[in-house]
N, CA, C and O atoms as a GROMACS GRO file, in nm:
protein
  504
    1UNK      N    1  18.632  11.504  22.248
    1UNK     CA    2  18.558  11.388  22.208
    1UNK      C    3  18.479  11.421  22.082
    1UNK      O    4  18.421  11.529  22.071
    2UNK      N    5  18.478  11.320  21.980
    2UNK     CA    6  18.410  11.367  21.864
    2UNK      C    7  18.260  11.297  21.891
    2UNK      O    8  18.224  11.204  21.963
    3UNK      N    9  18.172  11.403  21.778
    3UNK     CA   10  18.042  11.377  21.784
    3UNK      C   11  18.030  11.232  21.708
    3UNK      O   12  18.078  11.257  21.598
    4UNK      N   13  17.985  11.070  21.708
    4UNK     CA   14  17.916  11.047  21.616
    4UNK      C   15  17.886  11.064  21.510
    4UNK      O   16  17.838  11.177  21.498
    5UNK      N   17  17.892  10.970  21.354
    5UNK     CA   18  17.822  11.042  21.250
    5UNK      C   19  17.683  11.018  21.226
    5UNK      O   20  17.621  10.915  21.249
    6UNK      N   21  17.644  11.123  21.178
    6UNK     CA   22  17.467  11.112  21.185
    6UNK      C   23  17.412  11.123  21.048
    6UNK      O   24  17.507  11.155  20.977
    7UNK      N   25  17.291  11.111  20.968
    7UNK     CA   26  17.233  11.119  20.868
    7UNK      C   27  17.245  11.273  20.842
    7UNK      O   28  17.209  11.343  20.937
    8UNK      N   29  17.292  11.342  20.721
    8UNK     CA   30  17.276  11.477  20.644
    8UNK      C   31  17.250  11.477  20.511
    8UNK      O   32  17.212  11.384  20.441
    9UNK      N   33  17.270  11.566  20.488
    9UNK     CA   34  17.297  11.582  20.348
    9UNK      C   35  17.396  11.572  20.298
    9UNK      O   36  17.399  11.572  20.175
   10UNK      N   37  17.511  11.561  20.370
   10UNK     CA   38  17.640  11.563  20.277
   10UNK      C   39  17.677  11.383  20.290
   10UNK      O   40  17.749  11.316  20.217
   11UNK      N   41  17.578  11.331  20.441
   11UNK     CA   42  17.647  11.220  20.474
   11UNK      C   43  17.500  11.112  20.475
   11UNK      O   44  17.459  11.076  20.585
   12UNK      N   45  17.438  11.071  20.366
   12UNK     CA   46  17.328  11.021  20.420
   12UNK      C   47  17.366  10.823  20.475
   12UNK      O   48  17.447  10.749  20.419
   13UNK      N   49  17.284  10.791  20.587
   13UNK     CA   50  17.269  10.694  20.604
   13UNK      C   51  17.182  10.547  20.512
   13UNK      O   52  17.078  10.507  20.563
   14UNK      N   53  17.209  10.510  20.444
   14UNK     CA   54  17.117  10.423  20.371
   14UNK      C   55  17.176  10.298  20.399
   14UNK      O   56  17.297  10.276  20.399
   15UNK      N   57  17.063  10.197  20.428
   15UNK     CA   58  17.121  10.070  20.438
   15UNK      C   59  17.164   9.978  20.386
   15UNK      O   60  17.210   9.882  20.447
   16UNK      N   61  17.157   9.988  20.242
   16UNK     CA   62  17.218   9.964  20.128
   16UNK      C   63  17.341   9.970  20.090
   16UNK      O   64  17.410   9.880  20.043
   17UNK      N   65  17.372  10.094  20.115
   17UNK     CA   66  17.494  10.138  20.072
   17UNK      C   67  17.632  10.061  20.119
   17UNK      O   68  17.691   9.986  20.042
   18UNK      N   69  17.659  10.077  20.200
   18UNK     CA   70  17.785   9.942  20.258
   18UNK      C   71  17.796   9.839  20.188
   18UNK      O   72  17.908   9.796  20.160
   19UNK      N   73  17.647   9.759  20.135
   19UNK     CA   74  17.669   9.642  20.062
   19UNK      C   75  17.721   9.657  19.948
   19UNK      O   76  17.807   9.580  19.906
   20UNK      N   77  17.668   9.782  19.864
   20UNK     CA   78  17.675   9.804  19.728
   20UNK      C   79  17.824   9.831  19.758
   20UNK      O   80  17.899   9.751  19.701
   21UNK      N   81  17.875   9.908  19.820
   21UNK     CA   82  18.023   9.958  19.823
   21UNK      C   83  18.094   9.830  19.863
   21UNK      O   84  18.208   9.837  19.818
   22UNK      N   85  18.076   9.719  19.927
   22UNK     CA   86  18.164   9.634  19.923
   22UNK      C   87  18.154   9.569  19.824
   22UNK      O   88  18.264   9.514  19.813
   23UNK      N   89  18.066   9.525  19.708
   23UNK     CA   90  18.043   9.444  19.571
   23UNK      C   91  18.137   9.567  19.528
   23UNK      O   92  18.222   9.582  19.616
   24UNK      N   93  18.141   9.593  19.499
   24UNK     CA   94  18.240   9.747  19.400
   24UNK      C   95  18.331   9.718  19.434
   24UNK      O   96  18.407   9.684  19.343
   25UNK      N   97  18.390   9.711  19.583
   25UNK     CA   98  18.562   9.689  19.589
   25UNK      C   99  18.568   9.564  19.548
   25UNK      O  100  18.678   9.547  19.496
   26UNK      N  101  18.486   9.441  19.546
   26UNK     CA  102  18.525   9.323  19.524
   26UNK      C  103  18.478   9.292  19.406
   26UNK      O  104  18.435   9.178  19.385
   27UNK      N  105  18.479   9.402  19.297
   27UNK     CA  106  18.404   9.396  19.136
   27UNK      C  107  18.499   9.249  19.090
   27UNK      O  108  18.609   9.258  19.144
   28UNK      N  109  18.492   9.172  19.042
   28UNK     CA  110  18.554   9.053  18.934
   28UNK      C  111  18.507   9.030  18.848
   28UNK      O  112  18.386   9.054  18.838
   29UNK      N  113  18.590   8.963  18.725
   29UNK     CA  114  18.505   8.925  18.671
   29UNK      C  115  18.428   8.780  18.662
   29UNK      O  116  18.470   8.680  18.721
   30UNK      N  117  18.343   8.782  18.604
   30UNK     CA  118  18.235   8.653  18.628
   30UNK      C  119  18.347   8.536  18.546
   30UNK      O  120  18.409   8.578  18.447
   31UNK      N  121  18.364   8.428  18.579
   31UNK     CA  122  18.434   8.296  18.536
   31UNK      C  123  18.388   8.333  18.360
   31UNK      O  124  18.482   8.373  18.292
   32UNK      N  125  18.266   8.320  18.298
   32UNK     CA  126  18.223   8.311  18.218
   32UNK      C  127  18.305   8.399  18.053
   32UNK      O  128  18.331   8.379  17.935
   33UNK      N  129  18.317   8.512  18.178
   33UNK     CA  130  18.318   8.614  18.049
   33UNK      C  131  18.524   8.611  18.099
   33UNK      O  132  18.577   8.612  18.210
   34UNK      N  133  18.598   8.605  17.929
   34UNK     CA  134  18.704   8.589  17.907
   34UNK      C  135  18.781   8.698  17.949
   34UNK      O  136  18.729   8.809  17.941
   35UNK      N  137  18.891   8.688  17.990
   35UNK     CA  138  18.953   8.808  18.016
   35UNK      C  139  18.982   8.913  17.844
   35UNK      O  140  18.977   9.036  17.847
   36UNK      N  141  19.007   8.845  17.732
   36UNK     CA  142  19.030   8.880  17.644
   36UNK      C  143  18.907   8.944  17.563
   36UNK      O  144  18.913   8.970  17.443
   37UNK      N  145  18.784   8.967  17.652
   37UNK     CA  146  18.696   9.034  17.561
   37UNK      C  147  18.634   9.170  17.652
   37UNK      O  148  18.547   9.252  17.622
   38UNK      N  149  18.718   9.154  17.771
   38UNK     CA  150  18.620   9.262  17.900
   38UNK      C  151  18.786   9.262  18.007
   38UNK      O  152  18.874   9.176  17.994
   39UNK      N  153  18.791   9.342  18.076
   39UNK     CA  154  18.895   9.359  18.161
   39UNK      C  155  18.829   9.407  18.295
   39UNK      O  156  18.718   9.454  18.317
   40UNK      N  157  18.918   9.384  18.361
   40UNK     CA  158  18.876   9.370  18.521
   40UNK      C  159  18.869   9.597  18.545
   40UNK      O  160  18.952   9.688  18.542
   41UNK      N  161  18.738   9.588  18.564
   41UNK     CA  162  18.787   9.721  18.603
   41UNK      C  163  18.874   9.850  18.684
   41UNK      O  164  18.871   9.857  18.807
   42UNK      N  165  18.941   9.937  18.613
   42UNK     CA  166  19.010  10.007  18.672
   42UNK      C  167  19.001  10.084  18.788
   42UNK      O  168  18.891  10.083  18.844
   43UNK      N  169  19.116  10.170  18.851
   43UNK     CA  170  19.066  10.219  18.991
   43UNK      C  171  18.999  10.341  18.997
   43UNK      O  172  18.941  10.391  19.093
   44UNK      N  173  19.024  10.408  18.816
   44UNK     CA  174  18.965  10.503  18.802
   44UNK      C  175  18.816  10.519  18.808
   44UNK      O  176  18.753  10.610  18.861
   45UNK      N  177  18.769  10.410  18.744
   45UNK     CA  178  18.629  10.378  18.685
   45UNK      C  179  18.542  10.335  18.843
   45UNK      O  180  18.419  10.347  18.848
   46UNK      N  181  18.593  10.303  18.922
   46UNK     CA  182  18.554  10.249  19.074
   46UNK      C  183  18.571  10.320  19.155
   46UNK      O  184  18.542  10.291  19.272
   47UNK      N  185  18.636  10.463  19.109
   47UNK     CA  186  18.582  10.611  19.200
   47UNK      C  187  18.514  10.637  19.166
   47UNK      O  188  18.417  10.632  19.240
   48UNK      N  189  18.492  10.685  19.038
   48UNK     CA  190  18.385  10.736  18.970
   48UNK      C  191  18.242  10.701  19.042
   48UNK      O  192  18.151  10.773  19.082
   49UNK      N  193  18.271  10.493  19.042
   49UNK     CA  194  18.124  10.436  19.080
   49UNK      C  195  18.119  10.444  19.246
   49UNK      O  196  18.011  10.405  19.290
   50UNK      N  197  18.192  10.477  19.324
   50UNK     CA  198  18.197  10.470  19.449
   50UNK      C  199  18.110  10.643  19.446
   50UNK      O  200  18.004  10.667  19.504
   51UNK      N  201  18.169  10.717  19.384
   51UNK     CA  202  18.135  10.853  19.427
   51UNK      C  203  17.932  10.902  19.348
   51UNK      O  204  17.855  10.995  19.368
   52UNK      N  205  17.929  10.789  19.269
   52UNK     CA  206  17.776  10.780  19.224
   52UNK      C  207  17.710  10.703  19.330
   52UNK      O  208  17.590  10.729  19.340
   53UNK      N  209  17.755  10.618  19.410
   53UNK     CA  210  17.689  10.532  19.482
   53UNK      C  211  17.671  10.633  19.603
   53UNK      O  212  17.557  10.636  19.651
   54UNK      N  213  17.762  10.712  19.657
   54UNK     CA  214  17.690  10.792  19.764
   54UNK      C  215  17.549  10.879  19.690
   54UNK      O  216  17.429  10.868  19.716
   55UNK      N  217  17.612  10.957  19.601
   55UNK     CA  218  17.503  11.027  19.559
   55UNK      C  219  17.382  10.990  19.542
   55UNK      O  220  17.283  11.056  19.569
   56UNK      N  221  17.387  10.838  19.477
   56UNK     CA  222  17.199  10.722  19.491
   56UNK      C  223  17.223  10.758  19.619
   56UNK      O  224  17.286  10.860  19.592
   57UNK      N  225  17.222  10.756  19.718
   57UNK     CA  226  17.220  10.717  19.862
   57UNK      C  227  17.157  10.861  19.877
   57UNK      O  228  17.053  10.851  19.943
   58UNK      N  229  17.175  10.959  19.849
   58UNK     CA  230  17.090  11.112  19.886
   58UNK      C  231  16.984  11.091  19.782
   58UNK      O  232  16.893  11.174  19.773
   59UNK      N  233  16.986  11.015  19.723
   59UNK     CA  234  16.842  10.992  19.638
   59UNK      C  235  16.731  10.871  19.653
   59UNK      O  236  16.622  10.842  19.604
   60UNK      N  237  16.838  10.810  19.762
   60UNK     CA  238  16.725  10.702  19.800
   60UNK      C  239  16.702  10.587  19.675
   60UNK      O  240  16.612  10.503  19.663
   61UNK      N  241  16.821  10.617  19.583
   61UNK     CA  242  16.830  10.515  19.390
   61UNK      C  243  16.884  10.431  19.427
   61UNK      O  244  17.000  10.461  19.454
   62UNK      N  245  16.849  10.298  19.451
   62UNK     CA  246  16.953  10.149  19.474
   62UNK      C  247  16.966  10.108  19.342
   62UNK      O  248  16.862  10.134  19.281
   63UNK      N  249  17.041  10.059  19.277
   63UNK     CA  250  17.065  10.015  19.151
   63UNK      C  251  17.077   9.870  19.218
   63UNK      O  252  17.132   9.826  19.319
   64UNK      N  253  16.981   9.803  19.091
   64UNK     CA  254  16.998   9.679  19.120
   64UNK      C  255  17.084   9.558  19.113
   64UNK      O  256  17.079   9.451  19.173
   65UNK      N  257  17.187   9.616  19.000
   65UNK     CA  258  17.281   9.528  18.964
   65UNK      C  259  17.432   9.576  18.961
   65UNK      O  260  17.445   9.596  18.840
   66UNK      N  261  17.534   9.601  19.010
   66UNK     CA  262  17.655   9.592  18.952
   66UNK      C  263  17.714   9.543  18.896
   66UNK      O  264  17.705   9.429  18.941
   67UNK      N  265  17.790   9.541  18.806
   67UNK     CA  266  17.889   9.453  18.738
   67UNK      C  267  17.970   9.565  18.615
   67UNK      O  268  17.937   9.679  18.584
   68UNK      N  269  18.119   9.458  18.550
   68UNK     CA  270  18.162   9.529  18.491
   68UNK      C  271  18.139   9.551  18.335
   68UNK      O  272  18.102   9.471  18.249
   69UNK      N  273  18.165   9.651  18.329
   69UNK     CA  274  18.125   9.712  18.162
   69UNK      C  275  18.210   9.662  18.031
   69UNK      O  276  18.319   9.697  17.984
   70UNK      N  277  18.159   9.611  18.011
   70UNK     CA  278  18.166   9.550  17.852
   70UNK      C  279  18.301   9.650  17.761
   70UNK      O  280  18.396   9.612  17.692
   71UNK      N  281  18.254   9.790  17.804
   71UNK     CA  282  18.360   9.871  17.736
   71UNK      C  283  18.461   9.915  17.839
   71UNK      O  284  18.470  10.038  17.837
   72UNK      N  285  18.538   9.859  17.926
   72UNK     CA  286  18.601   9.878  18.080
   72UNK      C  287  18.566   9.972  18.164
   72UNK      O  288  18.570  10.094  18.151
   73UNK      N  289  18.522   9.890  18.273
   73UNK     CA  290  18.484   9.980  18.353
   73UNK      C  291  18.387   9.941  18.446
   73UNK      O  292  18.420   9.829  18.484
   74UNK      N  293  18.254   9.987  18.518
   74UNK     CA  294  18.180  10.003  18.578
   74UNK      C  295  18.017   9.985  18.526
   74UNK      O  296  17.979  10.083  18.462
   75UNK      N  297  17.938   9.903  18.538
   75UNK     CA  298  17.793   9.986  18.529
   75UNK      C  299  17.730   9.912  18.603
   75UNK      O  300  17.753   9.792  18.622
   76UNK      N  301  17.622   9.993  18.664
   76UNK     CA  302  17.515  10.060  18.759
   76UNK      C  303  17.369   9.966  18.661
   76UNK      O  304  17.377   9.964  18.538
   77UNK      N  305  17.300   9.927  18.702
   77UNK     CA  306  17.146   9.910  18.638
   77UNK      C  307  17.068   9.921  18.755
   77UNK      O  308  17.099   9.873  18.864
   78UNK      N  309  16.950   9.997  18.726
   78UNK     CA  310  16.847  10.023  18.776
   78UNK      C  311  16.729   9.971  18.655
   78UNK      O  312  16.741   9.984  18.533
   79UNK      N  313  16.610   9.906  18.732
   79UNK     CA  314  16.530   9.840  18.678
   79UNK      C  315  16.387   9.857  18.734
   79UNK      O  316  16.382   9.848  18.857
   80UNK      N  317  16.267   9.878  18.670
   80UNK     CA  318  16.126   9.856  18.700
   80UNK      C  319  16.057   9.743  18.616
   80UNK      O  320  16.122   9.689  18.526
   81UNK      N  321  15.968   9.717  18.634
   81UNK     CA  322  15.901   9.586  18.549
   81UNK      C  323  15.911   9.627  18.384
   81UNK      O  324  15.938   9.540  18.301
   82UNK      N  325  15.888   9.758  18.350
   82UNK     CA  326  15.907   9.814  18.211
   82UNK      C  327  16.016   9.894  18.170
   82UNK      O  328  16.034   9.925  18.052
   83UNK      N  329  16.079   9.924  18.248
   83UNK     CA  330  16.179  10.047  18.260
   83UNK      C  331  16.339   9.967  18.299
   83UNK      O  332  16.366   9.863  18.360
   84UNK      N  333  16.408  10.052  18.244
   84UNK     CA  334  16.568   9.963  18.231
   84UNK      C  335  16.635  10.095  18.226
   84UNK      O  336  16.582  10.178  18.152
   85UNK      N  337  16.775  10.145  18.313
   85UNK     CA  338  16.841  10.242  18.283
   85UNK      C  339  16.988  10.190  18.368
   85UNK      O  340  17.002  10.145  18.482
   86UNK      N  341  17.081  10.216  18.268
   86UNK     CA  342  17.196  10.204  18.364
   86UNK      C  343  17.336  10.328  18.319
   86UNK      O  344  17.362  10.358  18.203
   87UNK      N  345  17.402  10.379  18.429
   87UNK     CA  346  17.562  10.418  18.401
   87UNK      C  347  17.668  10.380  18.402
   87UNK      O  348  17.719  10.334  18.505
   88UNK      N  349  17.713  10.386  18.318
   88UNK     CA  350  17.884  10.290  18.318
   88UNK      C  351  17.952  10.406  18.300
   88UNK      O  352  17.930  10.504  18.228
   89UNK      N  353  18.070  10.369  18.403
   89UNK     CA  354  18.188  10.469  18.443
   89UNK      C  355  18.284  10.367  18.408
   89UNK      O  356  18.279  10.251  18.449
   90UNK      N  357  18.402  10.433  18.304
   90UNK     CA  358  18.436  10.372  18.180
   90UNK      C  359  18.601  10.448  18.252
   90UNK      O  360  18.638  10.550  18.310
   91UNK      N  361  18.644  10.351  18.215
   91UNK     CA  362  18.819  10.352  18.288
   91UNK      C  363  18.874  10.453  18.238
   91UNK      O  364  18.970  10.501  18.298
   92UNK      N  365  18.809  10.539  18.061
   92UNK     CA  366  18.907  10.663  18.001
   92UNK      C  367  18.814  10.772  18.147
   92UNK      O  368  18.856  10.885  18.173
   93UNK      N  369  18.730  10.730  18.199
   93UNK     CA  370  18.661  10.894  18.290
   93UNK      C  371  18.542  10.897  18.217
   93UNK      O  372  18.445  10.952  18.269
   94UNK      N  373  18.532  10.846  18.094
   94UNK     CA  374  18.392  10.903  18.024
   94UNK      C  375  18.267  10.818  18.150
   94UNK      O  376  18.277  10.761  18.259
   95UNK      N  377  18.168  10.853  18.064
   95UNK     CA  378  18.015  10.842  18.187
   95UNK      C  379  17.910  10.811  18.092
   95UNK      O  380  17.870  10.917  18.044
   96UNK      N  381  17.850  10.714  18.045
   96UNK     CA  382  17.784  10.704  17.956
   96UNK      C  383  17.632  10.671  18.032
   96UNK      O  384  17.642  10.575  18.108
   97UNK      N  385  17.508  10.725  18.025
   97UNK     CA  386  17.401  10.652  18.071
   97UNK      C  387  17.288  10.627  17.965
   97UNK      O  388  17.275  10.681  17.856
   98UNK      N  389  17.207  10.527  18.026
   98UNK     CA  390  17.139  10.436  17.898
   98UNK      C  391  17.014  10.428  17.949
   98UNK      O  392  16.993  10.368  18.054
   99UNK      N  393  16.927  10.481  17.886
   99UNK     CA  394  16.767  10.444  17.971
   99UNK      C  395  16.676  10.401  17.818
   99UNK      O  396  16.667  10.460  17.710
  100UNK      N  397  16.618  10.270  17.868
  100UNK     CA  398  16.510  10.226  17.737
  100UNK      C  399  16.348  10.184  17.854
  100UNK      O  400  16.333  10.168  17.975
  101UNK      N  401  16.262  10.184  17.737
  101UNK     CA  402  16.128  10.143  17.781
  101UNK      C  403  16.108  10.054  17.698
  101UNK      O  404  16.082  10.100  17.587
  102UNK      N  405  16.109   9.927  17.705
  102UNK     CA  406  16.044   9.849  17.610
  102UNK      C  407  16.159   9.808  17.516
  102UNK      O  408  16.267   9.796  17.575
  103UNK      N  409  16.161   9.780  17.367
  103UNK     CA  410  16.246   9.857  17.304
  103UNK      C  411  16.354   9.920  17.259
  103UNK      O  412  16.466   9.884  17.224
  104UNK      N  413  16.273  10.072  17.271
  104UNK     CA  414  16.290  10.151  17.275
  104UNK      C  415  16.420  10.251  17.325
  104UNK      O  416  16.383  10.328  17.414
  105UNK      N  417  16.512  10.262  17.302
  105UNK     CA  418  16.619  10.296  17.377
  105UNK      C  419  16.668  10.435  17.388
  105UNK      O  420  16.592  10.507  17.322
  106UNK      N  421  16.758  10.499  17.440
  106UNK     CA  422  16.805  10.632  17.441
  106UNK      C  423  16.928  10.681  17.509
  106UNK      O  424  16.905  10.729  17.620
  107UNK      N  425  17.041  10.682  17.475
  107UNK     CA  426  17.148  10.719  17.531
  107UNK      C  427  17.163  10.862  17.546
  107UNK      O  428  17.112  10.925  17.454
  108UNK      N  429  17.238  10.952  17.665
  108UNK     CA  430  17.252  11.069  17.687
  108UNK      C  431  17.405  11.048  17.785
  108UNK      O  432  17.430  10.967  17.873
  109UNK      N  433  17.504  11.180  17.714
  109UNK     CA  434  17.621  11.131  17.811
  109UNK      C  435  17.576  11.188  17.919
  109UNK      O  436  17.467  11.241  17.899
  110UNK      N  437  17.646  11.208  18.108
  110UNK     CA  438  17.613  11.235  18.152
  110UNK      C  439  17.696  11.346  18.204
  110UNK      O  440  17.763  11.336  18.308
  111UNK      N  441  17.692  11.427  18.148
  111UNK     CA  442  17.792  11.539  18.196
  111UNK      C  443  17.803  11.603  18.358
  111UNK      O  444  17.898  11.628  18.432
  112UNK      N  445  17.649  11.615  18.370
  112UNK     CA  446  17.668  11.622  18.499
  112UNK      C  447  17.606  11.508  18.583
  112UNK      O  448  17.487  11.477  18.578
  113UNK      N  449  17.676  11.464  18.640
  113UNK     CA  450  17.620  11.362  18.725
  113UNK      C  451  17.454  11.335  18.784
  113UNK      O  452  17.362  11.260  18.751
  114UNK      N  453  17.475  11.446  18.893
  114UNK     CA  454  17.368  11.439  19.025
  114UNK      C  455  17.207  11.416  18.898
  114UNK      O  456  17.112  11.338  18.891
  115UNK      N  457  17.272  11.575  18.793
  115UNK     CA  458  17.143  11.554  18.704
  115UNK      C  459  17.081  11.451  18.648
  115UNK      O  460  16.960  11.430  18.658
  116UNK      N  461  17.175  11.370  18.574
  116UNK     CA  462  17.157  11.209  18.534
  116UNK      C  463  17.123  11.135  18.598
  116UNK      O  464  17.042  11.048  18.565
  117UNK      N  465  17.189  11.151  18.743
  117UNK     CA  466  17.086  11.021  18.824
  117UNK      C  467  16.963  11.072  18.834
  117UNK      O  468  16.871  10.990  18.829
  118UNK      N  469  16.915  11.264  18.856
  118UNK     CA  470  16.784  11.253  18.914
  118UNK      C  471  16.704  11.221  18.768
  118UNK      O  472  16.592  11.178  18.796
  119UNK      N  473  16.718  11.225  18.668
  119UNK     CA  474  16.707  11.172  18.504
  119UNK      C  475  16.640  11.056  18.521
  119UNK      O  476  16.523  11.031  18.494
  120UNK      N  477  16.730  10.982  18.573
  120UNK     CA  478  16.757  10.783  18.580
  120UNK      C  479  16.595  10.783  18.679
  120UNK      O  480  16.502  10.707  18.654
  121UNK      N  481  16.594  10.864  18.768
  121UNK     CA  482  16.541  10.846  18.895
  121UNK      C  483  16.383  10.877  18.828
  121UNK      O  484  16.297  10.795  18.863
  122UNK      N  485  16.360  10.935  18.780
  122UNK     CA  486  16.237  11.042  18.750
  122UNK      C  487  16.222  10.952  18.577
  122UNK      O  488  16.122  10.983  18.512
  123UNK      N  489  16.285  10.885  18.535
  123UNK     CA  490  16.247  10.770  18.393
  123UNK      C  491  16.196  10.652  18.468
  123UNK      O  492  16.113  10.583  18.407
  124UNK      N  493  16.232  10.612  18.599
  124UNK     CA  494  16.218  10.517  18.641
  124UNK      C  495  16.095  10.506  18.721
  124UNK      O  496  16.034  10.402  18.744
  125UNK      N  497  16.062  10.631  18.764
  125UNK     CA  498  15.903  10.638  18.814
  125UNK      C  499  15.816  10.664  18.797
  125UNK      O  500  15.708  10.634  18.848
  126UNK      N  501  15.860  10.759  18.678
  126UNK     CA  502  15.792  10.766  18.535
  126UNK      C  503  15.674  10.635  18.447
  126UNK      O  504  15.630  10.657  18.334
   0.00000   0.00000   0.00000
């Protein structure tokens, strides 16, 4: 008989997460925006964001918005009343993240992941 799965570290429980992961499989695009200027994102770009969305989940980071990326693909926004940061996971694999105050803006690629979100995480409470 198998054990139950329980909250860890490799497996955290957040209650969030299910929702966010079902908006992701059911990414579309919005009526608005043309197919000829944005494309429906790839399956590559929706691992990428599936495998960032657990990782918020060991960080306790809900991003507030999903939707797809302008340059194909994926992005993530996280938001405070002054603070704006998001990652787009981009159908070539690239990882681009974007954090501004105001303004003010600043792009950094994200080579390594976990680091960038705790980045995103620590600009945002900042």
């Amino acid at each position: 008989m198998t054990e139950p799965l329980s909250a860890s570290p490799t497996r955290p429980t957040v209650a969030w997460l299910p929702e966010i992961r079902r908006d992701l499989a059911g990414l579309v695009l919005s009526p608005e925006w043309p197919e000829e200027s944005v494309g429906v994102p790839g399956s590559r770009s929706r691992r990428a964001a599936d495998c960032a969305l657990r990782l918020l989940a060991e960080l306790d980071l809900r991003p507030v918005r999903l939707r797809p990326s302008l340059d194909g693909g994926v992005a993530l926004a996280f938001a405070t009343p002054d603070r704006y940061a998001e990652v787009e996971f981009l159908d070539s694999g690239e990882v681009v993240a974007t954090c501004s105050k105001g303004s003010a803006g600043t792009v950094s690629p994200a080579s390594d992941l976990r680091a960038t979100l705790r980045a995103i995480q620590a600009f945002l409470g900042g």
